[in-house]
Backbone as ProteinMPNN parsed JSONL, in Angstrom:
{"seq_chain_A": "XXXXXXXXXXXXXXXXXXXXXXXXXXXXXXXXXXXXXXXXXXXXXXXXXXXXXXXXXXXXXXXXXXXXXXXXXXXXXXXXXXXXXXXXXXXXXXXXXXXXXXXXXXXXXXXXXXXXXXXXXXXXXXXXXXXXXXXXXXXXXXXXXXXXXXXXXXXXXXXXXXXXXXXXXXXXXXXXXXXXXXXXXXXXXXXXXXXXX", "coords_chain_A": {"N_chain_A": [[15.987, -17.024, -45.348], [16.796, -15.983, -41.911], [15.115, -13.075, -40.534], [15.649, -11.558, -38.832], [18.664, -11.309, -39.799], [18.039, -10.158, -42.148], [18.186, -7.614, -44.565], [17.132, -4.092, -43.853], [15.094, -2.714, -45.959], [13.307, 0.221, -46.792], [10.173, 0.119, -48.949], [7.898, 1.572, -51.448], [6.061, 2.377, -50.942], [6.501, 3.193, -48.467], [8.811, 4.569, -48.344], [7.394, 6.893, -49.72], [5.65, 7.581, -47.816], [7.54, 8.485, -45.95], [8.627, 10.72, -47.193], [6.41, 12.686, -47.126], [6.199, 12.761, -44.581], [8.63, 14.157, -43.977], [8.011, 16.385, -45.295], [5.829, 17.744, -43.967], [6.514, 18.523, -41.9], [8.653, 20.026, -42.586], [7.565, 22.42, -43.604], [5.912, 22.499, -41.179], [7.798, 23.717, -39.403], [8.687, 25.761, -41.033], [6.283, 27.244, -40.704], [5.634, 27.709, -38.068], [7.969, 29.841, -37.439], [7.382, 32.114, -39.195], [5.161, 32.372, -37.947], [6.422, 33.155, -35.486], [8.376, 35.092, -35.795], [6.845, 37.137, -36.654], [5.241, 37.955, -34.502], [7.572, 38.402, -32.064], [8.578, 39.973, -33.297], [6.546, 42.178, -32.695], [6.269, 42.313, -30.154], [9.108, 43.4, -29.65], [9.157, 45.669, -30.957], [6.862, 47.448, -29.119], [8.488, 47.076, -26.283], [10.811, 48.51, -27.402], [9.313, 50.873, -27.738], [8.1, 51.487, -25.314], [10.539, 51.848, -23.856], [11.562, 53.779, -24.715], [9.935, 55.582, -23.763], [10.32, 55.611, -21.22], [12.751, 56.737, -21.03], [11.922, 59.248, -21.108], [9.985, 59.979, -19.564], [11.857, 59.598, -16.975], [13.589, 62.085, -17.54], [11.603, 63.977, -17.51], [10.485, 64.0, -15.134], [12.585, 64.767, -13.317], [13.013, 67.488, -14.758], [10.788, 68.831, -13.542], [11.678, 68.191, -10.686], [13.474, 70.126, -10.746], [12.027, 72.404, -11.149], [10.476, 72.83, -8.797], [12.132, 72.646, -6.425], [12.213, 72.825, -3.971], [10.686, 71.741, -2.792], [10.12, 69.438, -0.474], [7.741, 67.249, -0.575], [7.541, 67.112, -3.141], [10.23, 66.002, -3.86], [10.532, 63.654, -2.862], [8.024, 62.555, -3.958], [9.352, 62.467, -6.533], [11.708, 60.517, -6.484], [10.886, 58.569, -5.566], [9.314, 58.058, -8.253], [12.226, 57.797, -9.885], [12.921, 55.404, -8.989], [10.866, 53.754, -9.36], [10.835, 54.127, -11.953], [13.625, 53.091, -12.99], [13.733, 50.542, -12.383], [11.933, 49.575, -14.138], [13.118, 50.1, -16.698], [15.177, 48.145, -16.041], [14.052, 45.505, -15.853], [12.864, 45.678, -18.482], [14.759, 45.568, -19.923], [16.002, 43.097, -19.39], [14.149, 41.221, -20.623], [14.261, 41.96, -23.216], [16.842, 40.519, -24.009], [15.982, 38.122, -23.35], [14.146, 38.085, -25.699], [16.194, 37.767, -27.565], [16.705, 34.69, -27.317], [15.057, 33.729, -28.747], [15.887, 34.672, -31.701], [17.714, 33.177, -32.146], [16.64, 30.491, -31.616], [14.782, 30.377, -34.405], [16.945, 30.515, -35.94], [18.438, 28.163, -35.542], [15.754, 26.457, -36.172], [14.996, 26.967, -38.698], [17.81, 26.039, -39.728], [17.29, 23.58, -39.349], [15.009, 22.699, -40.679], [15.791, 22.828, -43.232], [17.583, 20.89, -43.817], [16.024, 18.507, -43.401], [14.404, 19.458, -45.657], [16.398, 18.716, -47.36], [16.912, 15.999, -46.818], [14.726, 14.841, -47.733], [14.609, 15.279, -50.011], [16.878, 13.541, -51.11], [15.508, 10.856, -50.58], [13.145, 10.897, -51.746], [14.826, 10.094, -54.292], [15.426, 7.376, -55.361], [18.168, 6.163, -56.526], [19.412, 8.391, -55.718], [19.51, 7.53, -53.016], [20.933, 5.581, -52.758], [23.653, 5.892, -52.873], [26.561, 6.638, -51.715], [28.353, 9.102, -51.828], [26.387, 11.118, -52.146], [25.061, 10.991, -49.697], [27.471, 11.868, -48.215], [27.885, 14.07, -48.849], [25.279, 15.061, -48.588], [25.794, 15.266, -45.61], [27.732, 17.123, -45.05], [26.619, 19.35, -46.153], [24.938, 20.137, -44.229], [26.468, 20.346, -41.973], [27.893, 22.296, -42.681], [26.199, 24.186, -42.795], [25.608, 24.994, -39.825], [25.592, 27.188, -37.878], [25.594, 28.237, -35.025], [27.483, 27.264, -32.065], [26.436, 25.788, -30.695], [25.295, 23.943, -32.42], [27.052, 23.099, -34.008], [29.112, 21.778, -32.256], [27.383, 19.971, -31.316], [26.79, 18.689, -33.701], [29.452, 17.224, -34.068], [29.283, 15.816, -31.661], [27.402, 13.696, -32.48], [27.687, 12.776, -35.461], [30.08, 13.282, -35.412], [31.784, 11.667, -32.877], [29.677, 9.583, -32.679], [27.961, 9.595, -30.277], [25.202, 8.316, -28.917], [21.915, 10.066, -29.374], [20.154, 11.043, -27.012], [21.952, 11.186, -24.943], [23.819, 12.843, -25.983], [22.476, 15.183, -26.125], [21.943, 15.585, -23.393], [24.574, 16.47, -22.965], [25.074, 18.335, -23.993], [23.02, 19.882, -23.253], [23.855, 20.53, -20.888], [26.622, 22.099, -20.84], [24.982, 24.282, -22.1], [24.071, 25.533, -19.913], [25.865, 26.209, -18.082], [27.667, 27.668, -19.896], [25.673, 29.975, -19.716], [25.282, 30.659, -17.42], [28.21, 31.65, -17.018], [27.995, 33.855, -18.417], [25.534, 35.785, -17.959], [26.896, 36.044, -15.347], [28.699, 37.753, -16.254], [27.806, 39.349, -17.361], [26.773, 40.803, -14.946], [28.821, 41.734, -13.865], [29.928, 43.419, -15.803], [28.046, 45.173, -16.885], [26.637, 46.142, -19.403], [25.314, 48.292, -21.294], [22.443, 47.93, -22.788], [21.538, 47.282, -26.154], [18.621, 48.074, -27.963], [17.075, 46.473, -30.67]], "CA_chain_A": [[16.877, -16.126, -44.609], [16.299, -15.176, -41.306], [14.416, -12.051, -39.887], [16.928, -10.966, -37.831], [20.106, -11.088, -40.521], [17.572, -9.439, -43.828], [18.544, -6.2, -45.145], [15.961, -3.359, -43.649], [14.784, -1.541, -47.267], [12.183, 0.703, -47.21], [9.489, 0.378, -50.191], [7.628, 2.444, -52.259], [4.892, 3.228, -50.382], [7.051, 3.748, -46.881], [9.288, 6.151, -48.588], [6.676, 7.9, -50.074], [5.06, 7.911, -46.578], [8.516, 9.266, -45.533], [8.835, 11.94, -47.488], [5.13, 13.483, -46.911], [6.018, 13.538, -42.935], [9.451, 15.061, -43.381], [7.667, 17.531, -45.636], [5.124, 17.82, -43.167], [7.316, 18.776, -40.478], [9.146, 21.228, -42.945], [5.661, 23.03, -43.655], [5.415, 23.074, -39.994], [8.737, 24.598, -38.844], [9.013, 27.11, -41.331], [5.047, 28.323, -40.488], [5.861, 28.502, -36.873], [9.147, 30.301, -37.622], [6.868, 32.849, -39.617], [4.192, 33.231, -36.815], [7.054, 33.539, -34.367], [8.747, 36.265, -36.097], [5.56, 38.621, -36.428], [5.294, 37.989, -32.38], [8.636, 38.776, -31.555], [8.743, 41.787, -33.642], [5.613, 43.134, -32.186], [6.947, 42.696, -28.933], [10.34, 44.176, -29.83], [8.337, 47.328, -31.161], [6.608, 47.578, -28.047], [9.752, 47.278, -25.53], [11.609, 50.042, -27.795], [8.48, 52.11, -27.658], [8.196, 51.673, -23.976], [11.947, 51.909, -23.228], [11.978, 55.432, -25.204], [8.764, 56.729, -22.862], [10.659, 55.432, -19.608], [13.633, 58.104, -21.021], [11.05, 60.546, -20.926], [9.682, 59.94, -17.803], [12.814, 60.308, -16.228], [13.61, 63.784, -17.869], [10.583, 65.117, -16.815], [10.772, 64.005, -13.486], [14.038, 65.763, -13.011], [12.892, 68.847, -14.959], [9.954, 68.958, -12.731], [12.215, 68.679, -9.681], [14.217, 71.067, -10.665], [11.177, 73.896, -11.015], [9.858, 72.545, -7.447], [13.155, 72.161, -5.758], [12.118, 73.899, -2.448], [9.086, 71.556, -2.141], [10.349, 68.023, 0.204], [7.113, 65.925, -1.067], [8.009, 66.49, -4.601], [11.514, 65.926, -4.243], [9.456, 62.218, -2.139], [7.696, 61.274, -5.248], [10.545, 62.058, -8.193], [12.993, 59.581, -5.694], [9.969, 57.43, -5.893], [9.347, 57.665, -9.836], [13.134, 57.219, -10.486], [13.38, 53.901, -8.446], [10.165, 52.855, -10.229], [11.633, 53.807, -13.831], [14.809, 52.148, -12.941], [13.568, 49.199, -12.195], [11.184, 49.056, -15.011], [14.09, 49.838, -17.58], [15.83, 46.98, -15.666], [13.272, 44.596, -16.353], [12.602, 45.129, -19.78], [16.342, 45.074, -20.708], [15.959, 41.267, -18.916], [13.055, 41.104, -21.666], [14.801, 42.14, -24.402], [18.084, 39.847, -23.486], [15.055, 36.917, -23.678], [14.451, 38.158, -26.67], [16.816, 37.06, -28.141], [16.502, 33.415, -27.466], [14.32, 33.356, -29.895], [16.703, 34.39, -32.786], [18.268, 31.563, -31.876], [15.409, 29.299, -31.897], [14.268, 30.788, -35.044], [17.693, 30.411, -36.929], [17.967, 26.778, -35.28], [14.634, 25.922, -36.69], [15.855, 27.14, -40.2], [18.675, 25.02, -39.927], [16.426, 21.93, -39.049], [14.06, 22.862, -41.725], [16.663, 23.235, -44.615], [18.226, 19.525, -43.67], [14.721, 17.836, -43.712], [14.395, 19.432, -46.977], [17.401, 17.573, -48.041], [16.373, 14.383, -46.167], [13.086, 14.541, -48.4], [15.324, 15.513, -51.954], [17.987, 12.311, -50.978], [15.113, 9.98, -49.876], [12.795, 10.644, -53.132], [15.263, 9.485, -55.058], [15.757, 5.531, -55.491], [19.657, 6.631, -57.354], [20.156, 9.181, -54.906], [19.228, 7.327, -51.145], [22.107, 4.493, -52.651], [24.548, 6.809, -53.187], [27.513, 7.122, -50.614], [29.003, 9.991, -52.187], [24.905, 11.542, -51.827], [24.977, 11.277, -47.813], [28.252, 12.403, -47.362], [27.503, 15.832, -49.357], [24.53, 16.034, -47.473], [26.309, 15.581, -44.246], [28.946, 18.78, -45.049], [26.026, 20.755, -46.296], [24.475, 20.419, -42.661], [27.518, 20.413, -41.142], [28.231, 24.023, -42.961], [24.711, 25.158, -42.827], [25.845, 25.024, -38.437], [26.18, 28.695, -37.812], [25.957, 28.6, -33.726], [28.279, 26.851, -31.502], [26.124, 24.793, -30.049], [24.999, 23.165, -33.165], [28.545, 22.646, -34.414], [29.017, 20.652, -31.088], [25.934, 18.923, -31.463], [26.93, 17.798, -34.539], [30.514, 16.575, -33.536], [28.874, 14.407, -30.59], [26.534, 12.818, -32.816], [28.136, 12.623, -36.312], [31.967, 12.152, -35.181], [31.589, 10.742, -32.045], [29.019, 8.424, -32.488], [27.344, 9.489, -28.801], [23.666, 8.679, -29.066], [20.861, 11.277, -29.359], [19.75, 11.465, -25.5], [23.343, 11.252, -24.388], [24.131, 14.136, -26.346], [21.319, 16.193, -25.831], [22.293, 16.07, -21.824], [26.017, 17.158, -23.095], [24.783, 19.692, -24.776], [21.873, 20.931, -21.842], [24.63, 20.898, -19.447], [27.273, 23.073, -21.508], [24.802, 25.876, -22.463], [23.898, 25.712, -18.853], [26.982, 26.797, -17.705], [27.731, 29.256, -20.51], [24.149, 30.863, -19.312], [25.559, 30.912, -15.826], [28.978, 32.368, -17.304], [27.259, 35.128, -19.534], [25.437, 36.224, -16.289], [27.886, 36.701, -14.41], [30.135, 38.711, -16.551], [26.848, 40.957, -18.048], [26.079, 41.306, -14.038], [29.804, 42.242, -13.472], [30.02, 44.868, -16.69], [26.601, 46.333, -16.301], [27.1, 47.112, -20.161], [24.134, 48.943, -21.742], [21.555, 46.839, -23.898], [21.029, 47.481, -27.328], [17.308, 47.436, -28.671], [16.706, 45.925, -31.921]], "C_chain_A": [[16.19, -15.677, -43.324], [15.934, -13.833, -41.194], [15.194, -11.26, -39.778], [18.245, -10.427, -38.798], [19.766, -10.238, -42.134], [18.261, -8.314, -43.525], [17.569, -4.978, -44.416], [15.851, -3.001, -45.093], [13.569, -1.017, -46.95], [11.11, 0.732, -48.706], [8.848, 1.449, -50.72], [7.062, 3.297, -52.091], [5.621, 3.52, -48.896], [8.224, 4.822, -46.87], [8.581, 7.231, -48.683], [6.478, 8.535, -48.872], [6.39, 9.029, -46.043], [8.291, 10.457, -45.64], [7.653, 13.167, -47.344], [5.657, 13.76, -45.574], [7.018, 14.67, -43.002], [8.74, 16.517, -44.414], [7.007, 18.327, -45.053], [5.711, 18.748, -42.079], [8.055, 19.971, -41.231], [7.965, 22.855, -42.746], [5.661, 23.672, -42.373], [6.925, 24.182, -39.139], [8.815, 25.871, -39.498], [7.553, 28.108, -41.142], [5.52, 28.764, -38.591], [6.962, 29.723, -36.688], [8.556, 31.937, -38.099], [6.248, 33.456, -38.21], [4.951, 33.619, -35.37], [7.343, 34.66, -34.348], [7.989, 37.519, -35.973], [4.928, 39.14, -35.237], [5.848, 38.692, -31.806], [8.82, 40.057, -31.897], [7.816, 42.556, -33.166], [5.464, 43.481, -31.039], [8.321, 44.027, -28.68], [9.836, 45.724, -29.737], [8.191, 48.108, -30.156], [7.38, 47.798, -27.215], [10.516, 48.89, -26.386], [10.713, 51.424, -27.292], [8.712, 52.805, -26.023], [9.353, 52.305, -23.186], [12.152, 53.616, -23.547], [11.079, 56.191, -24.444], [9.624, 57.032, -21.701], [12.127, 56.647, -19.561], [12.799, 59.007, -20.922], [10.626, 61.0, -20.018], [10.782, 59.988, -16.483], [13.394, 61.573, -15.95], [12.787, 64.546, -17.159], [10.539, 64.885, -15.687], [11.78, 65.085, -13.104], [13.517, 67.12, -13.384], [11.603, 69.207, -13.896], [10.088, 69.395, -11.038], [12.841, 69.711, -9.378], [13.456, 72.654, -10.605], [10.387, 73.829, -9.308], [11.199, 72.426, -6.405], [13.114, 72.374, -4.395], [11.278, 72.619, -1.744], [9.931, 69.743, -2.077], [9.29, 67.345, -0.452], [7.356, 66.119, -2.692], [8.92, 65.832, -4.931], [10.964, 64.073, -3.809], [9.065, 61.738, -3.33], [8.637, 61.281, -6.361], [11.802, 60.966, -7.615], [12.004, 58.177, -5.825], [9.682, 56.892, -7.702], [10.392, 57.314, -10.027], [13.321, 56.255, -10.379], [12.395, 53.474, -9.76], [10.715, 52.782, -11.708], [13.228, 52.999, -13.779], [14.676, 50.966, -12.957], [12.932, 48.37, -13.221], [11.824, 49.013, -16.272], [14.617, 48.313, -17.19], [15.373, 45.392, -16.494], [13.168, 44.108, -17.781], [13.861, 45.047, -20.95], [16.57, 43.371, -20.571], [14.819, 40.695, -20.442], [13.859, 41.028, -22.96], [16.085, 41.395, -25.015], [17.453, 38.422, -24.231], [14.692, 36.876, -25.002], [14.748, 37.599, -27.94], [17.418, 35.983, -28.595], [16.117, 33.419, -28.931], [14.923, 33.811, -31.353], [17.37, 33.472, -33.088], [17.467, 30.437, -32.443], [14.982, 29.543, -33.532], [15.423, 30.36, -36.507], [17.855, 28.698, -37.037], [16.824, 25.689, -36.297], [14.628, 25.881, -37.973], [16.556, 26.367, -40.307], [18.051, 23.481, -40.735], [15.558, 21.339, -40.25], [14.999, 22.489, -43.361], [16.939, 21.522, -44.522], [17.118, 18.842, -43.951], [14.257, 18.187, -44.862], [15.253, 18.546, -47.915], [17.674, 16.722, -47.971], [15.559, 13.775, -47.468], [13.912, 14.212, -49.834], [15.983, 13.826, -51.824], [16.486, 11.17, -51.23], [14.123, 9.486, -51.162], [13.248, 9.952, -54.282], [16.2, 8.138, -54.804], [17.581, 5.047, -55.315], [20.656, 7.084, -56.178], [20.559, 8.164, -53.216], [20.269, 6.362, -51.717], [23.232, 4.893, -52.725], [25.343, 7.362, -52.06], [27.704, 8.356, -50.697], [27.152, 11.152, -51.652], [25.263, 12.034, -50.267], [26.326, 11.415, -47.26], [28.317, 13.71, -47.719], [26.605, 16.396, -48.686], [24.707, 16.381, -45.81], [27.25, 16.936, -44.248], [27.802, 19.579, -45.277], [25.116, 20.969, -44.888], [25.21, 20.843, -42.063], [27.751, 21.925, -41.684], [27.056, 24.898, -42.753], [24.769, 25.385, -40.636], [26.308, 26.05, -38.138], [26.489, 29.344, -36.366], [27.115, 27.374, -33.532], [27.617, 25.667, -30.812], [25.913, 23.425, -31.022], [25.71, 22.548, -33.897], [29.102, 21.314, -33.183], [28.522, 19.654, -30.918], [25.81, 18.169, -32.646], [28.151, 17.054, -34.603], [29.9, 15.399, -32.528], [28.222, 13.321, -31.45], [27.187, 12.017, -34.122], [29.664, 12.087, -36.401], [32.02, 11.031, -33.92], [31.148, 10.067, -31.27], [28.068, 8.649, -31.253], [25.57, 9.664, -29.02], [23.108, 10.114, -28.558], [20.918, 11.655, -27.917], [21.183, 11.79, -25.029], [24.021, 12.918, -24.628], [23.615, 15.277, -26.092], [21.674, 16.855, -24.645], [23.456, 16.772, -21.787], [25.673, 18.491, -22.547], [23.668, 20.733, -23.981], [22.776, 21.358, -21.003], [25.797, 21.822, -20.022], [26.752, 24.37, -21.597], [24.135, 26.006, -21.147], [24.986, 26.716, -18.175], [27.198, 27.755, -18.29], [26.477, 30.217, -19.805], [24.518, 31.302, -18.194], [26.632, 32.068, -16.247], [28.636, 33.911, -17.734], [26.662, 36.173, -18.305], [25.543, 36.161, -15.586], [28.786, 37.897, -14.691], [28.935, 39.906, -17.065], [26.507, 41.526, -16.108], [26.937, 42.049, -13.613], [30.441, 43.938, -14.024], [29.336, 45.848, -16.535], [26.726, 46.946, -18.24], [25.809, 47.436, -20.608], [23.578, 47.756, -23.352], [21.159, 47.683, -25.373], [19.757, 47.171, -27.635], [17.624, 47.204, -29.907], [16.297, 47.209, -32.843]], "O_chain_A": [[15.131, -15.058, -43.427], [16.623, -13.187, -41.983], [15.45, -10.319, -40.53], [18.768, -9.33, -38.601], [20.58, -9.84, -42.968], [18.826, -8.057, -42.463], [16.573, -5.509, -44.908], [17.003, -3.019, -45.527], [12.658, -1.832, -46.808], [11.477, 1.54, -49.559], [9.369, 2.507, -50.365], [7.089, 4.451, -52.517], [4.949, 4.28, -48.198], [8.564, 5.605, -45.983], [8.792, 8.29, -48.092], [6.879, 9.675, -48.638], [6.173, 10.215, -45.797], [7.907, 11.24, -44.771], [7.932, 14.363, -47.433], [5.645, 14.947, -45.248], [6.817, 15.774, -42.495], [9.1, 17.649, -44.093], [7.186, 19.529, -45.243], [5.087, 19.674, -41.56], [8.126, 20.999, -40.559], [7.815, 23.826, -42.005], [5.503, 24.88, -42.195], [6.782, 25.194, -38.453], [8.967, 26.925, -38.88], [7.547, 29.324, -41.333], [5.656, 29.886, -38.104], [6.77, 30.53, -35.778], [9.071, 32.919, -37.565], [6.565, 34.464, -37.578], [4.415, 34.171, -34.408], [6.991, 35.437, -33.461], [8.297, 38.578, -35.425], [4.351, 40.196, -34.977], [5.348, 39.557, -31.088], [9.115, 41.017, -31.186], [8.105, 43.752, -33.133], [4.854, 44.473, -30.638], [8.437, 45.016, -27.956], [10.004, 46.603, -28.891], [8.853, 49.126, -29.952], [7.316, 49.004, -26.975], [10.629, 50.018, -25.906], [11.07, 52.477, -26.764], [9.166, 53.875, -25.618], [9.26, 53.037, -22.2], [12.716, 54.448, -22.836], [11.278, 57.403, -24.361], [9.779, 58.146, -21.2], [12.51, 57.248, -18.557], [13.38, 59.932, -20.354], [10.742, 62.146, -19.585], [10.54, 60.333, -15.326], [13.662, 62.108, -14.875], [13.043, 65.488, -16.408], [10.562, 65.915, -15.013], [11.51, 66.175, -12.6], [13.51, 67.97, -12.494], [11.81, 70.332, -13.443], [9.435, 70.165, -10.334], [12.926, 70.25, -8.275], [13.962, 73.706, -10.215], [9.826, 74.807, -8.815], [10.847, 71.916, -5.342], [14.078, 72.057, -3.698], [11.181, 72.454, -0.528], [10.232, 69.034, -3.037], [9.828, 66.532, -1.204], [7.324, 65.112, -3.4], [8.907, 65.114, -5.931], [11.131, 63.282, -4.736], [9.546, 60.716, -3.822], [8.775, 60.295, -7.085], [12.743, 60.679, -8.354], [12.373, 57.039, -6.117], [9.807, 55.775, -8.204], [10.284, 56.188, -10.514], [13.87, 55.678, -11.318], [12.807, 53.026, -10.83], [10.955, 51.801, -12.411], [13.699, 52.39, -14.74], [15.486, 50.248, -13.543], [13.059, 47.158, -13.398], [11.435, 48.169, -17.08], [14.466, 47.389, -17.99], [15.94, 44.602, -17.248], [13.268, 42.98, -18.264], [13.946, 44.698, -22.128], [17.12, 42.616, -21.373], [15.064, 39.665, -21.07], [14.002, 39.989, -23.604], [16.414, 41.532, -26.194], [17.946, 37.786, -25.163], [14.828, 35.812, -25.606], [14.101, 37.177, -28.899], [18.193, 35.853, -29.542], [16.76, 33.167, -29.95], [14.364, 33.236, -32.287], [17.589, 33.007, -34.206], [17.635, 29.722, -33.431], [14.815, 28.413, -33.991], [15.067, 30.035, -37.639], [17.591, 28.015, -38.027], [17.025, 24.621, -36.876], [14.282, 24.836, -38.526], [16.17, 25.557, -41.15], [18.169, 22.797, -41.752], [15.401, 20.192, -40.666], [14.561, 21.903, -44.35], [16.317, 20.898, -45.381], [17.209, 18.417, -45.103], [13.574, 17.306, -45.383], [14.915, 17.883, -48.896], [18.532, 16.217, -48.695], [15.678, 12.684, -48.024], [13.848, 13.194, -50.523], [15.455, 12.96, -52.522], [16.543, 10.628, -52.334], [14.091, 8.341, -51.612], [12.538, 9.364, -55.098], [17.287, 7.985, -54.249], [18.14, 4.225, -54.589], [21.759, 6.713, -55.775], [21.599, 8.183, -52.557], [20.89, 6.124, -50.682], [24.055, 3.985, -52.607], [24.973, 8.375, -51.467], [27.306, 9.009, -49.732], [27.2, 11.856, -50.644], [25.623, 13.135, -49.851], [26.524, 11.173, -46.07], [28.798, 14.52, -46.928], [26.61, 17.535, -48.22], [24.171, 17.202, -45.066], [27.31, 17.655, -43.251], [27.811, 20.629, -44.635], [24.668, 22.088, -44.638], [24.9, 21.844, -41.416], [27.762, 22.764, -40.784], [27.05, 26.117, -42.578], [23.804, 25.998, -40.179], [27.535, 26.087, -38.057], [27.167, 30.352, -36.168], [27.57, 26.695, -34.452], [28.258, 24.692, -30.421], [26.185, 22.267, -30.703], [25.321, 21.543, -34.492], [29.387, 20.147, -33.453], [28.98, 18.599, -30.479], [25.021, 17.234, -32.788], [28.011, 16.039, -35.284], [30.106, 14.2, -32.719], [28.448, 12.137, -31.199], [27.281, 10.792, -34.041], [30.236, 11.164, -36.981], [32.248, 9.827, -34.035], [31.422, 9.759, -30.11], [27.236, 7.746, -31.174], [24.897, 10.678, -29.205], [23.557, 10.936, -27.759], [21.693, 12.551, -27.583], [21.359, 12.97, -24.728], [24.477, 13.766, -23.861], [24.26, 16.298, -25.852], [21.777, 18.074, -24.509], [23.645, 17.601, -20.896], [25.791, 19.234, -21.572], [23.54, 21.952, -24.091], [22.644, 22.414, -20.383], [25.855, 22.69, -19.151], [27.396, 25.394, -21.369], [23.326, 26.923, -21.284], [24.762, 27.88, -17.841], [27.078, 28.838, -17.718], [26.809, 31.336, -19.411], [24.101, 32.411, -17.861], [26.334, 33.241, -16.025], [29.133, 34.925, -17.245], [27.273, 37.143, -17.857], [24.646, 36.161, -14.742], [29.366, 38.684, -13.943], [29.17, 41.113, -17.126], [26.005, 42.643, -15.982], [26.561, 43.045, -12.995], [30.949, 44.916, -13.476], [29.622, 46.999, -16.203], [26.899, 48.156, -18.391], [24.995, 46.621, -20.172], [24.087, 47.194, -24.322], [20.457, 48.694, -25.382], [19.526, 45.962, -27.637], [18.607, 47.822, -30.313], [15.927, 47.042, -34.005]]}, "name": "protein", "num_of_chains": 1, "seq": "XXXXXXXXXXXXXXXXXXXXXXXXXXXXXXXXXXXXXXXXXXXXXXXXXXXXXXXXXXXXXXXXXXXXXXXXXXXXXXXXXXXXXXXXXXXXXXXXXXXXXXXXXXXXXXXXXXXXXXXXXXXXXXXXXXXXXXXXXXXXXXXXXXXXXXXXXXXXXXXXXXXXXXXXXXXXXXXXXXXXXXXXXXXXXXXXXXXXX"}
């Protein structure tokens, strides 16, 4: 039989091999996922802490002006502190916005992690990896385990219609491009007040 027209099968030892990387790679998403979280939150902390001083520092400015009110260079630096605390709220509301990427990334990575678990379960088994009915259960439980919008998308391009990996990828860069553009425009238009964590 030719080369070209065999069957591919993986053997015994190139499954095995399989299933060590995708475990490998589980291992590794859900430790970064960990050491991300204990990051992010210690940032978060920080920003709240900060954000609750920079109310403080505004107050007292003002109450300060208000016992000096006579005196022009005080009234000079509390016009000067408010810009600076304005600006520095500003900022770390942009911070805190960023943030929140990373819940994203974090739930994402969960996703990714959970499926490569169920790559590894399917792939272990000889019974299971021949099994139509197998890889179309594990395609719905991905497909339901898709909790953003993007990844629901991202699995329509690839899974329904067929559009290779790279192809899709660029869809899918150039979509949440635009939303990103959309989003800020309409948070620059509202001005609505940021929630900390």
């Amino acid at each position: 039989m030719n080369a070209s027209t065999e069957e591919f099968a993986l053997g015994a030892e190139e499954v095995q091999q399989t299933i060590l990387i995708l475990n490998l790679s589980v291992a590794q998403i859900d430790l970064s996922i960990t050491e991300g979280d204990h990051s992010v939150n210690t940032l978060i902390d920080s920003f709240t802490y900060m954000s609750q001083h920079i109310e403080e520092i505004q107050a007292s400015s003002q109450n300060i002006l208000d016992l000096v009110s006579d005196n022009e260079a005080a009234q000079s630096y509390n016009a000067l502190l408010a810009s600076h605390t304005t600006e520095l709220a500003s900022k770390m509301q942009q911070a805190i916005i960023a943030f929140q990427f990373y819940d994203k990334l974090s739930q994402r990575l969960e996703h990714v992690s959970k499926g490569l678990s169920g790559l590894a379960e399917i792939v272990s088994h000889e019974m299971r990896v021949k099994n139509r009915e197998e890889w179309d259960t594990f395609k719905q439980t991905v497909r339901k385990g898709t909790t953003m919008r993007e990844e629901e998308e991202l699995f329509e391009l690839i899974f329904d219609q067929h559009i290779p990996t790279d192809e899709a990828i660029e869809i899918m860069r150039s979509r949440m491009l635009t939303r990103m553009k959309e989003n800020k425009n309409e948070a620059t238009e509202e001005e609505d007040e940021i929630e900390l964590f």
